[in-house]
C-alpha positions as MATLAB code, in Angstrom:
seq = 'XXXXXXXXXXXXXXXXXXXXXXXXXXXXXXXXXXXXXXXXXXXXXXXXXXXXXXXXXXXXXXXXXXXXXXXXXXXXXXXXXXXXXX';
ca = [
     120.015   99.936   29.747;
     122.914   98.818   27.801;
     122.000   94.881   27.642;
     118.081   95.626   27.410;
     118.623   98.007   24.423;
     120.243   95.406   22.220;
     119.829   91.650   23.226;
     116.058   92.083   24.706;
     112.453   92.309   23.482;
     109.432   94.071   25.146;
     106.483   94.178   25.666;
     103.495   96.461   27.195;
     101.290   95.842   29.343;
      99.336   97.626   32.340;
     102.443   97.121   34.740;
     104.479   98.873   32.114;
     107.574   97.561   30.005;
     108.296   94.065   29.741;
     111.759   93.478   28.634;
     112.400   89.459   28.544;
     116.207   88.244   27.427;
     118.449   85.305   28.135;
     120.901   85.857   30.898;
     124.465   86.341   29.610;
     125.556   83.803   31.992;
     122.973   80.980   32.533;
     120.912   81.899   29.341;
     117.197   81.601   31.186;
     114.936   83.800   30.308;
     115.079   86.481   32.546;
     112.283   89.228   32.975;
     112.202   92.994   33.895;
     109.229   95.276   34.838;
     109.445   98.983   34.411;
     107.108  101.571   35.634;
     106.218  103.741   32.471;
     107.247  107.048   34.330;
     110.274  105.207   35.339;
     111.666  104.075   31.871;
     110.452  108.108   30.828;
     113.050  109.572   33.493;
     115.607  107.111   32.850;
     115.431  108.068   28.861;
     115.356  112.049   30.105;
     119.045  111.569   31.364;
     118.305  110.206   35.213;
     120.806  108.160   36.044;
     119.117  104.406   36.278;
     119.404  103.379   39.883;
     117.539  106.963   40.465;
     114.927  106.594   37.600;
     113.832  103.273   38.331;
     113.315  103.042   42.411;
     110.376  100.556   42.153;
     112.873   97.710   40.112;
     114.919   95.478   42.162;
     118.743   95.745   41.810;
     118.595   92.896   40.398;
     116.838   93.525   37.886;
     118.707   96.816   37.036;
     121.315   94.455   36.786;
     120.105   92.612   34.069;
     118.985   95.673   31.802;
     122.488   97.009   32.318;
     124.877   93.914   31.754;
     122.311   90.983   31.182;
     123.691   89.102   34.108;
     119.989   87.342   36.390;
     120.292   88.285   39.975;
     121.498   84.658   40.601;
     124.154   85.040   38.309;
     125.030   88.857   39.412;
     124.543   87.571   43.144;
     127.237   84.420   42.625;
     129.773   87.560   41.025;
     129.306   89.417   43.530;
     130.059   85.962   46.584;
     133.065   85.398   43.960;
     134.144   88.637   44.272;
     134.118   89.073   47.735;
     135.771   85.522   48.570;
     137.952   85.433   51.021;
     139.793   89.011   50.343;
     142.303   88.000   47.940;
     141.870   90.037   44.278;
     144.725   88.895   42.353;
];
């Protein structure tokens, strides 16, 4: 949770972890719930897509590179365009 780690606050509460942070691209606020035993198995080594099945891509997203799914989501159209990755 590179982006989480450093540019976000938390919180607790009985959903688990609330890590809150502006997006690195449209700067809203930008929320992500963790299941306690989820954020446990990601800090025990488990690779985050595995440790964290119950939170969205999405929102793995935005822990990892503090891009909002909107923002990850237009990448990703961008990327994909019409085939052409100059």
């Amino acid at each position: 949770m590179l982006y989480a780690d450093s540019f976000c606050s938390y919180t607790e509460d009985k959903r688990g972890y609330i890590y809150k942070g502006p997006c690195r691209q449209c700067k809203k606020e930008t929320r992500a719930i963790i299941p306690p035993p989820e954020l446990y198995a990601y800090r025990q080594g488990t690779r985050l897509q595995h440790a964290m099945p119950s939170v969205s891509d999405g929102d793995r997203e935005f822990l990892l590179t503090g891009n909002c799914s909107i923002c990850w989501q237009k990448m990703l159209d961008e990327e994909e365009g019409d085939g052409n990755f100059e």
